[in-house]
VEXVEXDO-814092 format. One line per field, with one value per residue (C-alpha): z, y, x; residue number from 1; chain. Coordinates in nm, 2 decimals. Layout:
residues N
w (Z,...) .
v (Y,...) .
u (X,...) .
num (NUM,...) .
cadena (A,...) .
END
This chain:
residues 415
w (12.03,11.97,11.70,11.45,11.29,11.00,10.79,10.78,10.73,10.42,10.27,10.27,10.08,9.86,9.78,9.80,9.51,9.27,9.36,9.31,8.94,8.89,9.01,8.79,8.45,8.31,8.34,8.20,7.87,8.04,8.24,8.01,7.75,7.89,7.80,7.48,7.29,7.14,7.17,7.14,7.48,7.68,7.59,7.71,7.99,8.06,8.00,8.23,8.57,8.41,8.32,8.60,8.83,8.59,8.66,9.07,9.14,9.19,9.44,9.62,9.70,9.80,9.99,10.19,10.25,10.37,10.56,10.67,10.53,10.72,10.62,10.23,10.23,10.43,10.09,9.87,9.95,10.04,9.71,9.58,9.80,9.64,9.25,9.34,9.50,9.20,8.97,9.11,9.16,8.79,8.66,8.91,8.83,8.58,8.38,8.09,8.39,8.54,8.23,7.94,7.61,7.52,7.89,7.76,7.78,8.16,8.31,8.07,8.21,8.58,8.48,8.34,8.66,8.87,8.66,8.74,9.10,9.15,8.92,9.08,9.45,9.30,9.54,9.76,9.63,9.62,10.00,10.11,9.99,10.15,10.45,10.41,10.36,10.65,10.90,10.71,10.80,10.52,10.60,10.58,10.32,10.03,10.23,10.33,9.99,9.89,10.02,9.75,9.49,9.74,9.71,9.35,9.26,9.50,9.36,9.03,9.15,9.37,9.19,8.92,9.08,9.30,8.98,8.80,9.13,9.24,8.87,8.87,9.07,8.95,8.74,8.95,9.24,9.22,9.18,9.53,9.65,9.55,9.71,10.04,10.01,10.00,10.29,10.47,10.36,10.48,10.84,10.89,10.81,11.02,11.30,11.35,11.11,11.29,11.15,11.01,10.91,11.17,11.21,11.17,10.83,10.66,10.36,10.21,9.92,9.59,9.37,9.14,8.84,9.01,9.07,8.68,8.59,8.23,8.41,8.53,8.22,8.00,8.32,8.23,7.86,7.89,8.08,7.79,7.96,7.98,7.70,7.42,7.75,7.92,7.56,7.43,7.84,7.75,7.40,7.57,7.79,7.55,7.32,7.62,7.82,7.48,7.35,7.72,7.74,7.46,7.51,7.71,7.46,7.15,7.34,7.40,7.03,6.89,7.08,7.26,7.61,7.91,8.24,8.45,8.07,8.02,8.43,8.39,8.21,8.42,8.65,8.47,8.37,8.79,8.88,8.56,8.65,9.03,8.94,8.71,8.91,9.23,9.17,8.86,8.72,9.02,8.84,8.51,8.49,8.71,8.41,8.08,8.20,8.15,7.82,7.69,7.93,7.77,7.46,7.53,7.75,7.39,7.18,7.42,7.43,7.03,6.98,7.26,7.05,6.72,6.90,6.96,6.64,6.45,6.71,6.55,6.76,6.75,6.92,7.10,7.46,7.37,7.19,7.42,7.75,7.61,7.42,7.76,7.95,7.70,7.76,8.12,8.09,7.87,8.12,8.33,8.23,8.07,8.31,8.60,8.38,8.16,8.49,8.59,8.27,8.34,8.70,8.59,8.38,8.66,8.92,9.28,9.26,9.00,9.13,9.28,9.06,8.72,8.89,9.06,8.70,8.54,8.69,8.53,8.22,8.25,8.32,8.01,7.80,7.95,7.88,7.50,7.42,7.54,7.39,7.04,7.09,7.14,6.87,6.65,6.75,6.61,6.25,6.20,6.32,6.62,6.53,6.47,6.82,6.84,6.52,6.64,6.92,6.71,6.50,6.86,7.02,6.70,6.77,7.17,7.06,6.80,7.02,7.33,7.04,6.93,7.29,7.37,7.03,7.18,7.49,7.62,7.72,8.03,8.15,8.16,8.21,8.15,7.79) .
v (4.46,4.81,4.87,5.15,5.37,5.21,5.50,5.44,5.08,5.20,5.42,5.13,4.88,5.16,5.22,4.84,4.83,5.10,4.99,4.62,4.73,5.00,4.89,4.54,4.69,4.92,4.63,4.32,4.35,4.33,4.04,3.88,3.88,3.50,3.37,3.59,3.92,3.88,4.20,3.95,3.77,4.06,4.24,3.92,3.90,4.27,4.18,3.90,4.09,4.33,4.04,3.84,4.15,4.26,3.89,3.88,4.23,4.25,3.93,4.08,4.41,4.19,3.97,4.27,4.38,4.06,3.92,4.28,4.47,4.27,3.93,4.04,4.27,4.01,3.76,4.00,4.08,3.73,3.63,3.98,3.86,3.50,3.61,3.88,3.57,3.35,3.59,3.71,3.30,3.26,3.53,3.45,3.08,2.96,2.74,2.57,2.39,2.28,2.17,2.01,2.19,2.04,2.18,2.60,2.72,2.64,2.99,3.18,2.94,3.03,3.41,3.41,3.21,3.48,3.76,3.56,3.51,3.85,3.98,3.81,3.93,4.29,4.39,4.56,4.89,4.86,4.72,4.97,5.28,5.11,5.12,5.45,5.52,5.28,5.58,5.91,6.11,6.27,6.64,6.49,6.21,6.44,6.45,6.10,6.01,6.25,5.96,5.73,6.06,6.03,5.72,5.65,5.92,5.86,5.45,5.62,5.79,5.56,5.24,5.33,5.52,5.21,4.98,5.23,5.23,4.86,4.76,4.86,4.57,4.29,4.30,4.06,4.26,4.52,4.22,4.08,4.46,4.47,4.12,4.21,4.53,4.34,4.14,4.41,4.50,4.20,4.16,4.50,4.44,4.11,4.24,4.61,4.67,4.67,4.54,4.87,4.74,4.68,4.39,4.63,4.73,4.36,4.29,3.94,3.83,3.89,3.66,3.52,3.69,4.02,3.86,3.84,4.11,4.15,4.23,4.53,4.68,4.58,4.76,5.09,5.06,5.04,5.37,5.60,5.90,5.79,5.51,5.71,5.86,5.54,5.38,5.68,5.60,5.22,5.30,5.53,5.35,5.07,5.24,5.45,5.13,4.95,5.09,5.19,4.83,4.77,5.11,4.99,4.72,4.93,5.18,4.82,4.79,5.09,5.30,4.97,5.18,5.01,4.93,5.24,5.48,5.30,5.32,5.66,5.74,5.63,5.85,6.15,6.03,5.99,6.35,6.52,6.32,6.45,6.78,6.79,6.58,6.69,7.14,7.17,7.02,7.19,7.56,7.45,7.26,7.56,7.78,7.57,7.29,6.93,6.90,7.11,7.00,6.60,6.72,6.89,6.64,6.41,6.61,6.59,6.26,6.21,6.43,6.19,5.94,6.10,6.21,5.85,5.72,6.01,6.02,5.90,5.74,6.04,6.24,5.99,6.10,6.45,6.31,6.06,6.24,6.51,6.25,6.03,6.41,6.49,6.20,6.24,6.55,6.45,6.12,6.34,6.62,6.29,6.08,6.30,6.50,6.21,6.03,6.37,6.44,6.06,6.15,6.49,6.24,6.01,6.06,6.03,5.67,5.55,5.71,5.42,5.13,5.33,5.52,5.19,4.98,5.18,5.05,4.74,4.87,5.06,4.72,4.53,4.83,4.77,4.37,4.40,4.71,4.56,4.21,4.38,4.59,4.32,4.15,4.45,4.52,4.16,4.20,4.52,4.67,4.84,5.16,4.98,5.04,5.43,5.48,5.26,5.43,5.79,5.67,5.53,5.82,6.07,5.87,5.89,6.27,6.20,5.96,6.27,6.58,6.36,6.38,6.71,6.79,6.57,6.75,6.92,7.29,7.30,6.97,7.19,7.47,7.45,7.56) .
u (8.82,8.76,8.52,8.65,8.41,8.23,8.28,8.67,8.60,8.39,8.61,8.92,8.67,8.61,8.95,9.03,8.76,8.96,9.32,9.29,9.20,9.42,9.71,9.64,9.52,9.78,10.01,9.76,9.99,10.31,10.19,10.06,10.30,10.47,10.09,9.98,10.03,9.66,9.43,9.09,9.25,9.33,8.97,8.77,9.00,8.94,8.55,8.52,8.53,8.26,8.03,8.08,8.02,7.68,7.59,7.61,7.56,7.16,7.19,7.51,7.25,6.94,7.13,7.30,6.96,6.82,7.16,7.33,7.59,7.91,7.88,7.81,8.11,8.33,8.24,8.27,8.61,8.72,8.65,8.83,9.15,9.10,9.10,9.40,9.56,9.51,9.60,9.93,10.07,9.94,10.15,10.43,10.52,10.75,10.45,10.68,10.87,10.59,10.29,10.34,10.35,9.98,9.88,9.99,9.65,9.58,9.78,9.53,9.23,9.34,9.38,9.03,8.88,9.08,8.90,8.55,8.60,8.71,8.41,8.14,8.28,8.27,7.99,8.21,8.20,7.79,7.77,8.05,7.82,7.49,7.68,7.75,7.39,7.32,7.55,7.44,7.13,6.98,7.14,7.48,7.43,7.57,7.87,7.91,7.93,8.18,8.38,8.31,8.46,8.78,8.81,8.78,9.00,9.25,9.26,9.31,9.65,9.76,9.71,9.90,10.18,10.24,10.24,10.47,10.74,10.72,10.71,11.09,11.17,10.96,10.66,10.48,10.51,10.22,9.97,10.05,10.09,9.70,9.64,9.82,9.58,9.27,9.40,9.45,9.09,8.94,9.07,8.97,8.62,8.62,8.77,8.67,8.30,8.02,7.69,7.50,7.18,6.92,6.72,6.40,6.52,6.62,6.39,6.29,6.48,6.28,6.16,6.43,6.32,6.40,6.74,6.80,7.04,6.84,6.52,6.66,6.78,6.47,6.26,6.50,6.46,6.09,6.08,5.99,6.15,6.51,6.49,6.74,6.92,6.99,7.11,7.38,7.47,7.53,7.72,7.93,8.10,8.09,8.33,8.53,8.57,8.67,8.94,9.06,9.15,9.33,9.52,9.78,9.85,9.89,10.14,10.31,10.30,10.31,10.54,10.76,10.67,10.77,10.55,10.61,10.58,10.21,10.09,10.17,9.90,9.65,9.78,9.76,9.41,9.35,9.51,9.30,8.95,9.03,9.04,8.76,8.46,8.61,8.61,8.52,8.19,7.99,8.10,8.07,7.74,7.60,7.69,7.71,7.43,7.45,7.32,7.64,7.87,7.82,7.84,8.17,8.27,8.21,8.42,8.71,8.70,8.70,8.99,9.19,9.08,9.19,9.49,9.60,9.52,9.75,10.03,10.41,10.68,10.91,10.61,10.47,10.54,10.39,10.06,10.00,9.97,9.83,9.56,9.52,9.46,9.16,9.01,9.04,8.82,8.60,8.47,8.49,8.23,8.01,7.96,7.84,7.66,7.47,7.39,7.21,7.03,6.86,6.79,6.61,6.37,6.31,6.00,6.08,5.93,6.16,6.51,6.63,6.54,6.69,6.96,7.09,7.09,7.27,7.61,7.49,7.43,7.75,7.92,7.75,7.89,8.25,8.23,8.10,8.30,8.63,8.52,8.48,8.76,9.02,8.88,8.90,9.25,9.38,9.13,9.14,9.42,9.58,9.42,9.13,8.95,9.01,8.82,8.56,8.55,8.54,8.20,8.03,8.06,7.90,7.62,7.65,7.59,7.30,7.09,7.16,7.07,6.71,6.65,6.69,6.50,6.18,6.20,5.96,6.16,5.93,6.14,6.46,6.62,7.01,7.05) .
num (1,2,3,4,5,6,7,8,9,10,11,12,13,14,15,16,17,18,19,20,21,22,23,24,25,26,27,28,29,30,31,32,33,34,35,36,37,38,39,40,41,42,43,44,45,46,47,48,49,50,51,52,53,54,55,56,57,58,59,60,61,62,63,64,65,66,67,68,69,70,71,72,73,74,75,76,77,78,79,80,81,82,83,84,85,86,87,88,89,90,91,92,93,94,95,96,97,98,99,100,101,102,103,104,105,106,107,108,109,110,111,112,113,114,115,116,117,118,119,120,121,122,123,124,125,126,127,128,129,130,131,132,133,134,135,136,137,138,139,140,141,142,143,144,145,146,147,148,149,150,151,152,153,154,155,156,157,158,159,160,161,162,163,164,165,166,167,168,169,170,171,172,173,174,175,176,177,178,179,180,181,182,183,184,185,186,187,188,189,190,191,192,193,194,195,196,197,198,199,200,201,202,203,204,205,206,207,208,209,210,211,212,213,214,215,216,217,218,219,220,221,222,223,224,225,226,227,228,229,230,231,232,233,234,235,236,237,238,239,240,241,242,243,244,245,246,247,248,249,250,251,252,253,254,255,256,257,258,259,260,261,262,263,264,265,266,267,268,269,270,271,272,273,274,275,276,277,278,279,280,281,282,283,284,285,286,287,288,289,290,291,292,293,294,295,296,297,298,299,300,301,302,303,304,305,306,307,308,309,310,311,312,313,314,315,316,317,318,319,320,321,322,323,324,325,326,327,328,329,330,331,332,333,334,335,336,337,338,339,340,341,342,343,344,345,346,347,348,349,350,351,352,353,354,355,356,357,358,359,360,361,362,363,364,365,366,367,368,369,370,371,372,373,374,375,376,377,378,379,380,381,382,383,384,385,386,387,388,389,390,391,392,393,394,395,396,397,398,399,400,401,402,403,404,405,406,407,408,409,410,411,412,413,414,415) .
cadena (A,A,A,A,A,A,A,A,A,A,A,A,A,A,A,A,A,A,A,A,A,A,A,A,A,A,A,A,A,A,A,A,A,A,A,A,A,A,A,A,A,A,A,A,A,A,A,A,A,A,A,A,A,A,A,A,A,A,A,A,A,A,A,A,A,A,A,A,A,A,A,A,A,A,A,A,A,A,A,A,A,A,A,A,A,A,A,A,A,A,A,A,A,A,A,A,A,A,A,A,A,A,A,A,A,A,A,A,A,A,A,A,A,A,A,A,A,A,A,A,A,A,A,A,A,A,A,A,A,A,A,A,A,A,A,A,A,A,A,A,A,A,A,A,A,A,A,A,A,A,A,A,A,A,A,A,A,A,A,A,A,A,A,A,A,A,A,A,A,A,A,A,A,A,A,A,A,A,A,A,A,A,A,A,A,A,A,A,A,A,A,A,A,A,A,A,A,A,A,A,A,A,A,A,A,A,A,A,A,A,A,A,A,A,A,A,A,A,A,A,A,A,A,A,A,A,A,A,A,A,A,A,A,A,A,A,A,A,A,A,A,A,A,A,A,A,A,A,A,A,A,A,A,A,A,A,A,A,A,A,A,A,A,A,A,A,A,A,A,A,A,A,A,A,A,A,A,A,A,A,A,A,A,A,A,A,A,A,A,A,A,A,A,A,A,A,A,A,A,A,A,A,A,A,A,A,A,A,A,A,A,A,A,A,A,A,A,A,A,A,A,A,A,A,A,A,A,A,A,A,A,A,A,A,A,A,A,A,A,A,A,A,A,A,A,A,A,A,A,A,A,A,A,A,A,A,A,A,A,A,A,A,A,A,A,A,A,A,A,A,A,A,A,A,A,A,A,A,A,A,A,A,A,A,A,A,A,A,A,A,A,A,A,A,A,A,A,A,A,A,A,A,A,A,A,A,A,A,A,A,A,A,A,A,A) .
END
């Protein structure tokens, strides 16, 4: 058989990677609510891919190096296909005919495992850009993974619009839309990837301890440079990943929205986050700098926040889009621009090792911020998590000002 190029092969994982979650998530509370209307149990369900996916992630990127890319990313999305799978017959059966009353918890079990499987198989996205690395020269690397921007941002809009129009018919039916993606997915990388990582290139695996997902972040916290950098990094998506997945919930609650009202959302937040990473930030960081720009990109994400928590039913559709749009911007400008403000501390030695940890400190963040903000949402309140969210990210911008107060002005240039 033919073998496509490996760049298109790539680029489908990619997207795979983004539309298995966001067609899935602006719906958990919807499919969910047979099983459980409690905030604590959708944000440790929301948690458990992150976690799982922090967990396996440093042996999913050894083992591509020692094995080859295709039989890592053939696993990894085997596994993704087999926790879409799981999930979408969990939420499809009719349980109370089938378990007894003493047996109720076992859907949320087998909802939870699905989460794990599909968690710890979330290497696809890490092997599909080595491979991208694997087919890119230098000169055109920049380019090549422009793809992964696509890709992401084009999960973002298309997830959610397919969740919002097949949602119509049966609520069930954007889960095994995403699992007949990922199928898709994986007898295309069977069938048509070639292997992109030579023999010459394979490294050993390293010892176990480097294997430890921990190791990694206490090697980035012990790097002086990037220490307060790297930690207003972890507390922000902490508290933006938090409340993010309780937010569908509370315009459950709140505002009685329906499925295709709350995947909406998301989609604005897609179209917005396109537009800003994908023309904007290049213009604006070239004349603002990144040390603004995160700021900023801060403060619109606390007024979304204080948007949401002020909004009234009679207004709701107005507040909330507009709210959901502000705190599309604001990710937007932060998280290109924080990730840049640790490179610019970083020496060409320690690029890699930093750089590549933080998606597991990122993923940490996501796990304990949605874990306490479920929590918070049953205790506390519904509005509980925004204001959380509010105080966290006031000292997201104190731990970034101490650092650019300790800085030595020689180190930059963009204020």
């Amino acid at each position: 058989m033919k073998k496509v190029p490996p760049v298109i092969c790539a680029f489908i994982t990619l997207l795979n990677d983004r539309l298995g979650e966001t067609i899935v998530f602006p719906l958990l509370p919807f499919l969910l609510e047979r099983f459980t209307n409690s905030g604590t149990t959708l944000g440790l369900l929301a948690g458990s891919y992150a976690i799982s996916q922090f967990a396996a992630a440093p042996l999913i990127g050894s083992l591509s190096d020692r094995y080859g890319r295709k039989p890592i990313i053939v696993t990894c999305v085997a596994g993704s296909v087999i926790g879409l799978c799981l999930f979408a017959i969990t939420v499809s059966l009719n349980w109370q005919t089938l378990i007894p009353t003493e047996m109720a918890i076992l859907p949320l079990l087998l909802l939870f495992l699905a989460r794990i499987i599909d968690g710890f198989s979330g290497g696809t996205a890490a092997t599909a850009t080595a491979i991208l690395a694997d087919i890119s020269t230098p000169q055109n690397r920049a380019k090549t993974f422009g793809l992964i921007g696509v890709a992401f941002g084009l999960g973002f809009l298309l997830g959610p619009g397919l969740g919002t129009t097949l949602a119509k018919f049966s609520i069930t039916l954007p889960v095994w839309a995403a699992s007949g993606f990922a199928i898709f997915n994986l007898v295309l990388v069977i069938c048509l990837l070639p292997e992109t990582h030579n023999l010459d290139n394979r490294t050993p695996l390293p010892k176990k301890r480097e294997l430890n997902p921990l190791t990694q972040l206490i090697k980035v916290f012990a790097n002086i440079q990037v220490r307060t950098l790297c930690l207003a990094f972890f507390f922000f998506f902490a508290a933006f990943n938090g409340f993010t997945a309780v937010l569908v919930l509370y315009l459950k609650q709140a505002f009685n929205w329906n499925p295709e009202m709350a995947s909406l959302t998301f989609v604005v937040v897609g179209l917005v986050a396109m537009i800003v990473q994908g023309g904007l930030i290049g213009p604006l960081v070239s004349k603002y700098g990144e040390w603004k720009l995160t700021i900023i990109g801060i403060g619109f994400v606390i007024s979304g926040c204080l948007i949401l928590i002020l909004a009234k039913r009679e207004n709701a559709i107005n507040s909330v889009f507009f709210a959901v749009s502000m705190l599309a911007v604001g990710t937007g400008l932060v998280t290109p621009c924080l990730r840049a403000l640790i490179s610019k501390k970083l020496s060409a030695t320690t690029q890699g090792s930093v750089l590549g940890s933080l998606q597991g400190l990122q993923s940490l963040g996501t796990f304990i911020g949605a874990s306490a903000a479920g929590i918070s949402y049953d205790l506390l309140g519904r509005k509980s998590p925004f204001i959380g969210t509010t105080v966290i990210l006031f000292v997201v911008i104190l731990l970034i000002a101490r650092r650019k107060r300790f800085t030595n002005p020689m180190e930059v240039n963009d204020l």
